[in-house]
N, C-alpha and C positions, 0 to 999 in steps of 0.2 A: 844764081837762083836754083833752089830745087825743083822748081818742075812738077809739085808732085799737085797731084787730083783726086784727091780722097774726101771723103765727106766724117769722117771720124776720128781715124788715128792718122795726123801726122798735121793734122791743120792749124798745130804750134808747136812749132821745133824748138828746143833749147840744148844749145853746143856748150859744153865744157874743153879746153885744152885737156885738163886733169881732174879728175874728181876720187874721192874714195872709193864710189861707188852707185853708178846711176842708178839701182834698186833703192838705196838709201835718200838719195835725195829729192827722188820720185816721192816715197812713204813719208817724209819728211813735210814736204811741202803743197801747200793746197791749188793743186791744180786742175782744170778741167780735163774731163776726158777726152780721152785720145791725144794726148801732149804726149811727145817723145822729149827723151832726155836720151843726149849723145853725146860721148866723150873718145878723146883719142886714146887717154889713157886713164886705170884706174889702178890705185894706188890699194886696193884693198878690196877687188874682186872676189868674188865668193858665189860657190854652189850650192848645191842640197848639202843637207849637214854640215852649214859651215867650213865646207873645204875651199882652199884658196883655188881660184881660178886668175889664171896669168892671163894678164890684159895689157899688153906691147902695143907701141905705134902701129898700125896699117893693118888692126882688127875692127871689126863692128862691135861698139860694145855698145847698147842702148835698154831703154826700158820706157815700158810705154803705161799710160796710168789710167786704169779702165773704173767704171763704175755701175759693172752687170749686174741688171734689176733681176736676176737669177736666184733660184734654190742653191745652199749649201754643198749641195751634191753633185753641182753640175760644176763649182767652182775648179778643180781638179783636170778638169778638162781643157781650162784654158793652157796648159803645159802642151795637149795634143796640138793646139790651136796654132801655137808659137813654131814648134816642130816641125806641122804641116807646111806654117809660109817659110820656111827656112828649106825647106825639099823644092818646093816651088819654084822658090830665086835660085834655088844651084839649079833646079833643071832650065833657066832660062841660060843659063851662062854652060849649059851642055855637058852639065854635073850629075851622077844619080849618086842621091841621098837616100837611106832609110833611116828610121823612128827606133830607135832600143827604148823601150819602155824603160821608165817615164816619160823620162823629157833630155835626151840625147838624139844627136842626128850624126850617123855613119858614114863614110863613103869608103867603101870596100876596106868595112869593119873599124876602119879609125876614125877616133869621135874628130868632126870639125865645130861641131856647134853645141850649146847645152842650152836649157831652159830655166829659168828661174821664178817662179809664182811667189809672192807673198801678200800678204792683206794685211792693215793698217787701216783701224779703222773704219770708215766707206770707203779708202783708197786699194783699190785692187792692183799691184804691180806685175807686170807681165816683162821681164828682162829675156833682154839674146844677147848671147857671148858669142859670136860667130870667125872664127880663121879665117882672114882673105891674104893680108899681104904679110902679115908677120910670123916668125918662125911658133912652129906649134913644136908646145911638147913632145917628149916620147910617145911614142903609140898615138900621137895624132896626126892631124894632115891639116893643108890649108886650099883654098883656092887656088891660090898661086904657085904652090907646090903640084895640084893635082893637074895644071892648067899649064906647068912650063914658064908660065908670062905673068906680069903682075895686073890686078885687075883693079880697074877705076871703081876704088870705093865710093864714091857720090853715087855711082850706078847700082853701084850694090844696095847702097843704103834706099834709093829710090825704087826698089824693086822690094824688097823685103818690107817696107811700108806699106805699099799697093798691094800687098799680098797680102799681110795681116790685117789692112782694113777692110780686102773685099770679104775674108776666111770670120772676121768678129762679129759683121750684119749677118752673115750665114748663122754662127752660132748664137744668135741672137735669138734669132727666129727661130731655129732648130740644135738644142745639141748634140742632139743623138745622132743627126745627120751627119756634123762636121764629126763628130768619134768614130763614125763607119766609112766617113773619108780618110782620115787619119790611119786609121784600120788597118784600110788598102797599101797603106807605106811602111807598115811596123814589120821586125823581124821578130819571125814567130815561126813555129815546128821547128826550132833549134833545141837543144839543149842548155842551161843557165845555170849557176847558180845564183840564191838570192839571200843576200845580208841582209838583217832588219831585227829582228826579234827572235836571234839565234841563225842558224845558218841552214839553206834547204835546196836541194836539187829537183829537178826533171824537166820535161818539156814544157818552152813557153807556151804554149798548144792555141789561149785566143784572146779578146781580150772581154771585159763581159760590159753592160751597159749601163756601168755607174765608172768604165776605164780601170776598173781591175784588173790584172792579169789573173788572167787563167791558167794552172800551172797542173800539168798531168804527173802524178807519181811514180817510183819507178812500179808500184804496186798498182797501178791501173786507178788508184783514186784520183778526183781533183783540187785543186788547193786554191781560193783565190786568194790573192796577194795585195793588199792594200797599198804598202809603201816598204821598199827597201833597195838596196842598190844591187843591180845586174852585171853578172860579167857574161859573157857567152862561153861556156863549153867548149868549144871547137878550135876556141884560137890558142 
């Protein structure tokens, strides 16, 4: 049994062995909100921009299928949302996680988690790729790496639900509020550069209130930043 007590997301699980890919079969198929879709593995995982995302036995791979009676503007925000309960559950398991804008989660700088938003429809798809027991990439990390010991993914999955269902009534209500939670967890006064519509440097300096980054130039101006990919400077 999962155990779990949420009034939203997670009050109908569906497990795959294998799938192409729980974003797809979330967008796919008509389900009520807050249904998670959960596989062990996914044959054809993918990120922002279509890049392939490795999804190995003994990761959390899921997607959850929201249908927020929200402005267009605030839909973007559901990436901080995903982020936020992904910092949450590693700080329950005695993990610090930060936020790289967009929708990446770090732990001393190596990404363990990524975000995935798409819309289909009235189907809003909110996926997490999370590292717990399976080997991560170069330049990533896992739970179970960072932890020494492998960790009971039921537990993880049970926790990263309860996180995301208390963090979605939040941003239901408020989403400005949960983006100034979020905020609080992002890596920011570093240096970046950002891929998107040619290539641009300076300081990630804030973020602004529609989740733009705010980007300071080396010339004291400021830039916001809609959508492109971050690397950090410093590493």
């Amino acid at each position: 049994m999962l155990g779990l007590n949420t009034s939203i997301i997670g009050k109908v699980v569906i497990y795959y062995r294998e799938v192409t890919s729980t974003n797809e079969v979330a967008k796919l198929g008509n389900f009520e909100e807050g249904t998670v879709i959960v596989a062990d593995t996914q044959t054809m995982g993918h990120g922002r921009i279509g890049r392939r995302w490795e999804s190995p036995p003994g990761g959390l791979w899921m997607s959850v299928v929201l249908h927020p009676r929200i402005s267009t503007e605030d839909l973007p925000k559901l990436s901080f949302l995903g982020a936020l309960a992904v910092v949450r559950t590693l700080s329950e398991f005695s993990i610090q996680g930060k936020i790289k804008w967009p929708n990446d989660v770090l732990v001393d700088y190596k990404k363990i988690a990524g975000i995935l938003v798409e819309k289909r429809g009235d189907n809003v798809v909110l996926g997490v790729g999370l590292n717990v027991n399976n080997e991560a990439p170069e330049n990533a990390t896992s739970m179970a790496e960072i932890l020494g010991t492998s960790v009971p993914l039921i537990e993880v999955f049970r926790a990263l639900v309860t996180n995301l269902d208390e963090l979605y009534k939040m941003f239901l209500s408020s989403p400005a509020s949960l983006l100034e939670m979020a905020k609080k967890e992002m890596i920011l006064g570093v240096p970046v550069r950002i891929i998107g519509d040619g290539e641009i440097e300076g300081i990630a300096e804030d973020i602004d209130e529609l989740g733009r980054l705010i980007l300071r130039l080396s010339d004291g101006s400021l830039k916001k930043i809609v959508y492109g990919d971050v690397s950090l400077r410093f590493l």
